[in-house]
C-alpha positions in Angstrom: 9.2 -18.8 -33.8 9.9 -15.5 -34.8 6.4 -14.4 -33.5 7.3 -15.6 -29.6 10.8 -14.4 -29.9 9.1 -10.9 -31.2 6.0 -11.6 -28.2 8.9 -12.1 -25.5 11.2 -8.9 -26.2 7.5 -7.3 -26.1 7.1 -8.8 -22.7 10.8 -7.7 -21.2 11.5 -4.3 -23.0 10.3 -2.4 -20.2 11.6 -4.6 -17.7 15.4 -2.7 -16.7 14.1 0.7 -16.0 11.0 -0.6 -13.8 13.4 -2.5 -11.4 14.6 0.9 -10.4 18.2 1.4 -9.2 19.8 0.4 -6.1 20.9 3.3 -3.5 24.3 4.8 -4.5 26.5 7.7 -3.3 25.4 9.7 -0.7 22.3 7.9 -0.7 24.0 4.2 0.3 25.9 6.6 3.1 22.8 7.2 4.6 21.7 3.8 4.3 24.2 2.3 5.7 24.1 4.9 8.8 20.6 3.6 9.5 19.8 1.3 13.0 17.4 -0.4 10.2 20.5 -1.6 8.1 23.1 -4.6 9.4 25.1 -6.8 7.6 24.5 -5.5 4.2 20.8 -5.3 4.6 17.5 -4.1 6.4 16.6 -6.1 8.9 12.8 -6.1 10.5 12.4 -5.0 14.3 11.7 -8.8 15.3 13.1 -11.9 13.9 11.0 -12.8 10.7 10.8 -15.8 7.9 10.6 -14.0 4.3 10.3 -17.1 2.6 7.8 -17.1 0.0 5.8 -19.2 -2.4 8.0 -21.6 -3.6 9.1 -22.7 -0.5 5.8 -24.5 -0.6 5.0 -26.8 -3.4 1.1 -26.6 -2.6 0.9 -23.2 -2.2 2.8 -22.6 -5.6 0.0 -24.6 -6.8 -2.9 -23.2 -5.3 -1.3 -19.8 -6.9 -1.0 -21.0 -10.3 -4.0 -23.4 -10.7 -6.4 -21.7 -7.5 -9.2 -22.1 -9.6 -12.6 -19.5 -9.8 -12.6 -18.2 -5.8 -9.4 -16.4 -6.3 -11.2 -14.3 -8.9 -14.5 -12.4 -8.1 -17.5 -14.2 -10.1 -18.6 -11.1 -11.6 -17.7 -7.6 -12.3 -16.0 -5.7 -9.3 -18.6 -2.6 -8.6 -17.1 0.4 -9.1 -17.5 4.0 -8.2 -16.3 7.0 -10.1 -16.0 9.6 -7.4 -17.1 13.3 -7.6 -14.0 15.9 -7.1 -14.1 17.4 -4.3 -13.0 20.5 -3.5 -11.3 20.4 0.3 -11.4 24.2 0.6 -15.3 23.7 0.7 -15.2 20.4 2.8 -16.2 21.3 6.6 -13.5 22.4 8.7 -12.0 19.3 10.3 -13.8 16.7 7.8 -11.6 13.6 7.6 -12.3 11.1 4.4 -10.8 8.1 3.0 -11.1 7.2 -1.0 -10.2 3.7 -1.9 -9.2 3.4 -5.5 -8.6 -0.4 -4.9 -5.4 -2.5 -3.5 -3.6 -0.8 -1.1 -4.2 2.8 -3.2 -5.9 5.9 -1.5 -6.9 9.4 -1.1 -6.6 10.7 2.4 -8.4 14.1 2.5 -7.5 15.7 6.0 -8.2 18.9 7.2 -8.2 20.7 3.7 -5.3 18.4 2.1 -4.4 15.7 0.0 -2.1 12.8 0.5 -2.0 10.2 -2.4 -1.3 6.6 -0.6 0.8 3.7 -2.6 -1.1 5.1 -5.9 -0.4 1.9 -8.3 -2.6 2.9 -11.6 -0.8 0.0 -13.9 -2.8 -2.9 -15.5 -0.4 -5.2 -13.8 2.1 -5.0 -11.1 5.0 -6.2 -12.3 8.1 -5.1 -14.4 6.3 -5.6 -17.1 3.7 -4.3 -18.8 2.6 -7.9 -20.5 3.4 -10.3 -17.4 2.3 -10.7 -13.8 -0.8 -10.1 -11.6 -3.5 -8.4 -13.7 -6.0 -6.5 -12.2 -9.5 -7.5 -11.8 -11.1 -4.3 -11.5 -10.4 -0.8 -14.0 -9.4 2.0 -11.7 -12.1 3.9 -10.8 -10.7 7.2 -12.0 -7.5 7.7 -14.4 -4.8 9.6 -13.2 -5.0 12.7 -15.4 -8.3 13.4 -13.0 -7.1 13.0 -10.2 -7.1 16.5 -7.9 -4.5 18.1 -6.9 -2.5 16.2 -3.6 -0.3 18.1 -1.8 1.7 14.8 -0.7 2.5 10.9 -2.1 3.5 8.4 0.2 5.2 5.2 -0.6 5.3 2.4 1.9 8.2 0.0 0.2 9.2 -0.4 -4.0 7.3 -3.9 -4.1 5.4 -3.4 -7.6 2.0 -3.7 -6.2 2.9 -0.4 -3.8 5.6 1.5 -6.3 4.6 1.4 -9.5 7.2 3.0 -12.6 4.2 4.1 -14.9 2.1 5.4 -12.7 5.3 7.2 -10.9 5.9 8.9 -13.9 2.6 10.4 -14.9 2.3 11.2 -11.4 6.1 13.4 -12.0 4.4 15.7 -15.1 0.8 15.9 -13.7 1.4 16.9 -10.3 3.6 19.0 -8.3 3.3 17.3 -4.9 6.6 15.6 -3.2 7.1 12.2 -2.9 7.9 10.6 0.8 9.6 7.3 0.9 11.6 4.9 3.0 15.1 5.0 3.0 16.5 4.2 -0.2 13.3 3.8 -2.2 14.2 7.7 -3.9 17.7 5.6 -6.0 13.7 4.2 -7.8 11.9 7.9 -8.4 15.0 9.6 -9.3 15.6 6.8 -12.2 12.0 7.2 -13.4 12.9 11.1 -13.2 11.2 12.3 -10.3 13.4 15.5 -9.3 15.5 15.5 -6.2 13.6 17.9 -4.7 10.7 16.3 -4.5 11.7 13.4 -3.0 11.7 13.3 1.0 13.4 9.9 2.1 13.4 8.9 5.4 13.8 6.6 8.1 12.2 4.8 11.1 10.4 7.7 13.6 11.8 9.9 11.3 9.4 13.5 10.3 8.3 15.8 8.1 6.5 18.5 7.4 4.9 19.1 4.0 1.6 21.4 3.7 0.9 21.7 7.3 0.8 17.9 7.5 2.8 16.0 9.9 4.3 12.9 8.5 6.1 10.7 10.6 7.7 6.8 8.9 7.2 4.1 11.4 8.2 0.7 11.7 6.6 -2.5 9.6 7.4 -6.2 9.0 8.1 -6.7 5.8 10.8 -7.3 3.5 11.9 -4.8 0.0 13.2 -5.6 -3.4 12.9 -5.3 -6.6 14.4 -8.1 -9.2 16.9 -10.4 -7.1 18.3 -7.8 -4.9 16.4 -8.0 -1.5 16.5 -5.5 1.3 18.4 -2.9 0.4 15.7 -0.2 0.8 13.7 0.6 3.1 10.2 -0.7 4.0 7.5 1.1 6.4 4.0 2.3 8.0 3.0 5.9 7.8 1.8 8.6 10.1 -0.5 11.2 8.9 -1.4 14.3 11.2 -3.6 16.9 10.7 -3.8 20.1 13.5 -6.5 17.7 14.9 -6.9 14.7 13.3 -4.7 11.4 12.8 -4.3 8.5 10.0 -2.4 5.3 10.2 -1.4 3.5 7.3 -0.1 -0.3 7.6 1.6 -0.3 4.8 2.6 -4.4 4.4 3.1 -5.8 7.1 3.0 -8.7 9.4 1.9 -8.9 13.4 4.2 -7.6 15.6 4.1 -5.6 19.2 5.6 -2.5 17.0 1.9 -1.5 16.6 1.1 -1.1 20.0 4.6 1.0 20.2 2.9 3.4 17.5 -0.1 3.9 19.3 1.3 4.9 22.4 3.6 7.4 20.4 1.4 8.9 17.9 -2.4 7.7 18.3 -4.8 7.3 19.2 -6.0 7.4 15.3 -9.4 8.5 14.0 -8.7 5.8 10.9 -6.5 3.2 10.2 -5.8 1.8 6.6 -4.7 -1.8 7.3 -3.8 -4.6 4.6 -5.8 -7.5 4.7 -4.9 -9.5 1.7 -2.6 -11.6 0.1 -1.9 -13.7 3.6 -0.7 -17.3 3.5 0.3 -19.7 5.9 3.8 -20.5 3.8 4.4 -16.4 4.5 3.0 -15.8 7.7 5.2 -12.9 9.2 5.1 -10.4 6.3 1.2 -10.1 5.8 -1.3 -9.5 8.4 -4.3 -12.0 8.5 -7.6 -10.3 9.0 -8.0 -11.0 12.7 -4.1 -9.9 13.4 -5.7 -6.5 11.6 -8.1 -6.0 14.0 -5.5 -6.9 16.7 -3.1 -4.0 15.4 -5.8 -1.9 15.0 -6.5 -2.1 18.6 -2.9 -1.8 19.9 -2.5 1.6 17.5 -6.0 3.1 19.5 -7.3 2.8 16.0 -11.1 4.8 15.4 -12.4 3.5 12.2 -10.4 0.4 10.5 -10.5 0.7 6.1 -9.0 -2.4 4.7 -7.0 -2.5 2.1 -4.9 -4.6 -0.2 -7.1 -6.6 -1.5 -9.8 -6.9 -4.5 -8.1 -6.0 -7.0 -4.8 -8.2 -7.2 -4.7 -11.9 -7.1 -1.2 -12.5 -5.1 -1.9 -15.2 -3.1 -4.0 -18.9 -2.7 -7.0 -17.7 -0.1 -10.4 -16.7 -2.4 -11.0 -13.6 -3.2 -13.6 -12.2 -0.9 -12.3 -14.3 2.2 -10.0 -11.3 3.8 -13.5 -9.3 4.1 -15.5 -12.0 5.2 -12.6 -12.8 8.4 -12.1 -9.2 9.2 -15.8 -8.6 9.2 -16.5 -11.3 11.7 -13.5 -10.5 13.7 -14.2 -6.7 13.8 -18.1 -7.8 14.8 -16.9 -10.1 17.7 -14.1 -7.1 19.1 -16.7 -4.1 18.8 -14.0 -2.6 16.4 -15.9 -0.4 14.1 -15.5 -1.4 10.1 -16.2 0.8 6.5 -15.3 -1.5 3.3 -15.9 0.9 0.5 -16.3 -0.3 -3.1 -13.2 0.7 -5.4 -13.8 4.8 -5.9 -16.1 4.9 -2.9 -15.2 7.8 -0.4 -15.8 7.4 3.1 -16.3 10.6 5.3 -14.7 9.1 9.1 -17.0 10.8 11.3 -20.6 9.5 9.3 -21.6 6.3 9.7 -19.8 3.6 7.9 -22.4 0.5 7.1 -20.9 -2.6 5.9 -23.5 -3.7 3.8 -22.1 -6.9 2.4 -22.0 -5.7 -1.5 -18.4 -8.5 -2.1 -20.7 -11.5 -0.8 -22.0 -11.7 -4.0 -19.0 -11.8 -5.7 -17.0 -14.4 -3.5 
């Protein structure tokens, strides 16, 4: 007995400074001067169901007992990628490095922006429970190069991650840009106020000679019990020349189409795939609504992410691939899937050469 009660105060130590803190101050002021926030809370541009798993008996099942195709059958290949130096890179090279779930390196026009960087063994509030990942990350974060920006897209675990947060606060110098609200989290974890730039829907900023603008998403926030009282969001990345969209999570909505009239059209789009169920179906896209947003934001090349690497919901484990490959292949929508640590240069061709088939 003593053993669990030792195991379990192992398990939950950690737990009150990962749920982050809720906006205060100044901070809720803002907040609650938003168009986003009414009646006490966010709300999502259209009318959407939050409801999740256990709403559905099966599908609490599925994610508990889903058997061997929510896992990969072997190991998850995995690159370690080369630094590269972006003062060397040709003038105007756009590239993409997936370290694996919805975690990225966008290197444009001579910069860095670090995307939803989640470095953790598990997302959760604790280190011992929750979603473990099936694949190491390709690099650790002592080597990563320097970024000159970090976005956040909302303080779900799997996207905002208190660990990696904090290593990111002493090794690098680079601001933080978040949703409104989510900065309450970073400045808890000690993230500095002045490197934290919060802001809302079609809000800007400049950081670097980047343009970043925060656009709208479908989604919900939250971390512990208290739901929707930050900010959630897509992202906007622009170069002098060149553009990136990021989905962040996100269900379908004609928002998309909205962003690509606005900002695009986008020479790549970083769009979630994974972790879609029919007992959620308006806060994750499924792979052919991907392809569909893609198309409304006059996407270029479409880079999916979140997926491979967590298992958050019943559908096997290579399936989100295998839809948007067939959906991108019937729409003429051109399609890179990198391995975890694999960099893909925009403008070069991008074969999809199959390599999760093996695995699913």
């Amino acid at each position: 007995m003593a053993a669990l009660v030792g195991a379990a105060a192992w398990a939950v130590r950690d737990v009150p400074a990962a749920l982050g803190r809720q906006p205060d101050g100044a901070r809720a002021d803002r907040v609650r001067r938003s168009p986003q926030f009414r009646a006490g809370a966010f709300r999502n541009p259209v009318s959407t169901r939050t409801v999740l798993p256990g709403a559905s008996g099966a599908t609490l099942r599925e994610l508990l007992f889903g058997g061997r195709s929510r896992r990969p059958s072997g190991a998850v290949p995995v690159h370690v990628p080369a630094a590269v130096d972006p003062a060397t890179a040709p003038a105007g090279e756009l590239s993409v490095l997936w370290y694996g779930h919805a975690s990225a390196l966008v290197e444009i026009e001579g910069r860095r922006v670090l995307v939803d960087p989640v470095w953790s063994q598990r997302c959760s509030p604790s280190a011992r429970l929750g979603p473990r990942r099936l694949h190491p990350p390709p690099v650790p974060l002592d080597r990563l190069p320097r970024v000159d920006a970090i976005l956040i897209s909302h303080d779900h675990y799997d996207h905002l991650d208190m660990a990696t947060v904090r290593a990111l606060r002493r090794g690098q110098s680079a601001p933080f840009l978040v949703p409104l609200g989510v900065g309450a989290h970073l400045e808890r974890w000690g993230v500095p106020p002045e490197r934290i730039i919060e802001l809302d829907w079609t809000e800007r900023a400049s950081v670097a000679g980047l343009e970043f603008v925060a656009t709208p998403a479908r989604h919900f926030s939250g971390r512990g019990f208290v739901r929707d009282h930050t900010l959630w969001g897509s992202w906007v990345i622009a170069g002098p020349t060149r553009r990136v969209f990021y989905s962040g999570d996100s269900g379908y909505f004609e928002g998309y189409a909205e962003i690509g009239a606005a900002y695009g059209p986008f020479d790549v789009t970083l769009i979630q795939v994974g972790a879609y169920a029919t007992a959620w179906p308006n806060v994750h896209l499924f792979p052919e609504e991907a392809v569909t947003a893609h198309l409304d934001l006059r996407g270029g090349l479409l880079i999916p992410v979140h997926w491979a690497t967590f298992n958050l919901a019943p559908h096997a484990w290579a399936e989100p691939v295998d839809r948007l490959w067939a959906e991108a292949k019937a729409r003429d929508v051109r399609l890179a899937v990198p391995r975890p640590g694999e960099r893909v240069v925009v403008d070069r061709p991008a074969p999809v050469d199959g390599w999760w088939q093996a695995l699913g």
